[in-house]
C-alpha positions in Angstrom: 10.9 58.8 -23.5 11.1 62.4 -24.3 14.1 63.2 -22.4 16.4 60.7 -24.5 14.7 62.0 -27.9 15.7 65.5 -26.8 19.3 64.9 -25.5 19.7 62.7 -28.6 18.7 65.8 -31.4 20.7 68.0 -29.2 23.8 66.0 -29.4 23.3 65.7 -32.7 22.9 69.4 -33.4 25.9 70.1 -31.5 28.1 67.7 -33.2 27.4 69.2 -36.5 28.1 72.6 -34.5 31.4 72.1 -33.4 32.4 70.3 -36.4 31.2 73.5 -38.4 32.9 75.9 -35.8 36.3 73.8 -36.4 36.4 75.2 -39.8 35.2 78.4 -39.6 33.6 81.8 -36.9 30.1 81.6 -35.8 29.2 84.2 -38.2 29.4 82.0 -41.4 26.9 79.4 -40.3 23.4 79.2 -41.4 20.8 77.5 -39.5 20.1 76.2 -42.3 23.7 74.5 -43.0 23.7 73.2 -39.5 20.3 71.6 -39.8 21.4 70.2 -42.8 24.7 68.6 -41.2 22.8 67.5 -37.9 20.0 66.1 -39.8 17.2 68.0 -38.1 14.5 70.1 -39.1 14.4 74.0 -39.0 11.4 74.0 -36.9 13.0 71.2 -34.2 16.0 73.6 -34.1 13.7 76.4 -33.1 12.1 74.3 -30.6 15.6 74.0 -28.3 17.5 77.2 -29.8 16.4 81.0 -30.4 19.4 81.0 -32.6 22.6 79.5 -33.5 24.6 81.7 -31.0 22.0 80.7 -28.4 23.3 76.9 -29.7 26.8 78.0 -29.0 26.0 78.9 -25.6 24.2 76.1 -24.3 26.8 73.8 -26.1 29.1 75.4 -24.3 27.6 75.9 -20.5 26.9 71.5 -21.1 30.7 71.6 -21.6 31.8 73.3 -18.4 29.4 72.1 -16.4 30.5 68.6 -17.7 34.4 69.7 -16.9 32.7 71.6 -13.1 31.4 68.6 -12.1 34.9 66.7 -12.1 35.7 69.5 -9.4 32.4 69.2 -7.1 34.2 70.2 -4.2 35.1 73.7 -4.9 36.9 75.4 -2.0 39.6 76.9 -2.1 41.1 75.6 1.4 40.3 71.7 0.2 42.1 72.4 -3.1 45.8 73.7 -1.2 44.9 71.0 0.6 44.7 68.4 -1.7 45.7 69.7 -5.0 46.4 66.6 -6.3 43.0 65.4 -6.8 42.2 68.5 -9.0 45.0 67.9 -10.9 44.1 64.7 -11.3 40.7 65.0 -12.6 41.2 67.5 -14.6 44.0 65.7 -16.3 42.2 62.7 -16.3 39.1 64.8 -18.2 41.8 66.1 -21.0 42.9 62.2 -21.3 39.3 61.4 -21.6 38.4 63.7 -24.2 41.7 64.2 -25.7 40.9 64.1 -30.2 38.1 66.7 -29.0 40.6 69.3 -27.7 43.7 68.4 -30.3 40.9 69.3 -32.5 39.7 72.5 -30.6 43.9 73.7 -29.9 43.9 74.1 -33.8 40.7 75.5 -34.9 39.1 79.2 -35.2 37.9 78.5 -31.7 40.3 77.5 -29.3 41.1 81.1 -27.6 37.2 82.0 -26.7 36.4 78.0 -25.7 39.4 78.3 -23.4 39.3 82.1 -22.2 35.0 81.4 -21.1 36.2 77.8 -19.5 38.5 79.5 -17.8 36.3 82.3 -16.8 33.8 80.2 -15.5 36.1 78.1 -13.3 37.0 80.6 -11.2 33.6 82.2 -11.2 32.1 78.9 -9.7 35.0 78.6 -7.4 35.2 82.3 -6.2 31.0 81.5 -6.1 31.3 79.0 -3.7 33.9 80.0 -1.2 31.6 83.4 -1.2 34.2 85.6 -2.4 33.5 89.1 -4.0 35.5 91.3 -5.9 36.2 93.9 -3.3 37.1 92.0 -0.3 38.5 88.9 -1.4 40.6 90.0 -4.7 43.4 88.1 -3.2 42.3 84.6 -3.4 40.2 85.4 -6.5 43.3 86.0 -8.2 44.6 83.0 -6.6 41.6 81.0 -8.0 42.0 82.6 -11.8 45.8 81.7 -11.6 45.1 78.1 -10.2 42.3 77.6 -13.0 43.6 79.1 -15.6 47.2 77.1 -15.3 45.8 74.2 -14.9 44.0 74.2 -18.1 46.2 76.2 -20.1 49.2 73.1 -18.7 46.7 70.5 -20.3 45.8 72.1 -23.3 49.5 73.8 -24.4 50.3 69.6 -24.2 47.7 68.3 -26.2 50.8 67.0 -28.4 52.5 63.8 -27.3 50.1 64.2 -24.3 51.4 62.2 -21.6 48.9 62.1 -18.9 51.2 60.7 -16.5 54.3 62.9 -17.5 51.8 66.0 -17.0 50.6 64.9 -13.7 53.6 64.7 -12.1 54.6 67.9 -13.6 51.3 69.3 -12.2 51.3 67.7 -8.7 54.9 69.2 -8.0 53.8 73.1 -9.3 50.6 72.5 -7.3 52.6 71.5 -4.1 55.0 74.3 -4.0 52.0 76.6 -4.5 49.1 74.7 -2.4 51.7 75.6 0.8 51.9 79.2 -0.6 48.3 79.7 -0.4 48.2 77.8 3.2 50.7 80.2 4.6 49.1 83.0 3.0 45.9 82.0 4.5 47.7 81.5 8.2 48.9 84.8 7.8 45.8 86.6 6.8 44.1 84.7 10.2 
């Protein structure tokens, strides 16, 4: 099977990626060096990447649609509805995946992994309500703040993380602000 060939060299070249971005900016890797580390040829590299910073990228996009799949349902109504189940999952991914991100909160990559995540939460979100930038900058605010509090929550705790402890943390912020945005939606009605 081709497609199990593929995904496998791709995990492996992103492996030796990230464990290369850990310790040190995109700009000091070689192709070579991750070719090396992920045990692949130059010329299979070439066949999935046009460079390593096209590497990064897809890496990254596989990441947060990964994390934007935990979220499916991505208006902003159902999420002041239910924020609970947002926090949840989203928790539950941090739980799920938590060495990766202790690893990430300390290494040269941290801010722009969390300021593009962030960034492309609320652009899917603000994508699928059908809000725009001119007439909607109200609730894509909201969105961004929502977003980018939830994940900055999870990833400032990545030490002692307590899932549980978080949660409830989470679901009582997310309450107090779910019935802000239902009012504010009433009123705007």
């Amino acid at each position: 099977m081709p497609d199990r060939r593929i995904k496998r060299t791709k995990t492996n070249i992103y492996s030796a990626l990230v464990s290369l971005l850990f310790e040190r900016d995109i700009r000091n890797i070689t192709v070579k060096e991750l070719c090396e580390k992920a045990d692949v040829n130059k010329s299979t590299f070439y066949l999935h990447f046009m460079d390593i910073y096209d590497c990064k990228t897809q890496w990254q996009n596989e990441m947060f649609d990964e994390i934007l799949s935990l979220v499916h349902d991505l208006s902003l109504d159902k999420i002041a509805m239910n924020p609970q189940a947002y926090i949840h999952a989203v928790v539950s991914y941090f739980k799920d995946n938590l060495a990766f991100y202790q690893k990430l909160a300390s290494s040269p990559l941290a801010p722009e992994f969390s300021y593009n995540l962030k960034q492309r939460l609320s652009e899917k979100i603000a994508e699928s309500n059908g809000f725009n930038a001119k007439s909607n900058r109200w609730e894509r605010t909201m969105v961004a703040f929502i977003m980018g509090g939830l994940m900055d929550s999870c990833l400032i705790n990545l030490n002692g993380f307590d899932p549980e402890k978080l949660e409830e943390t989470l679901n009582e912020l997310g309450e107090s602000l779910a019935a802000y945005v239902r009012l504010h939606r009433t009123i705007d009605r």
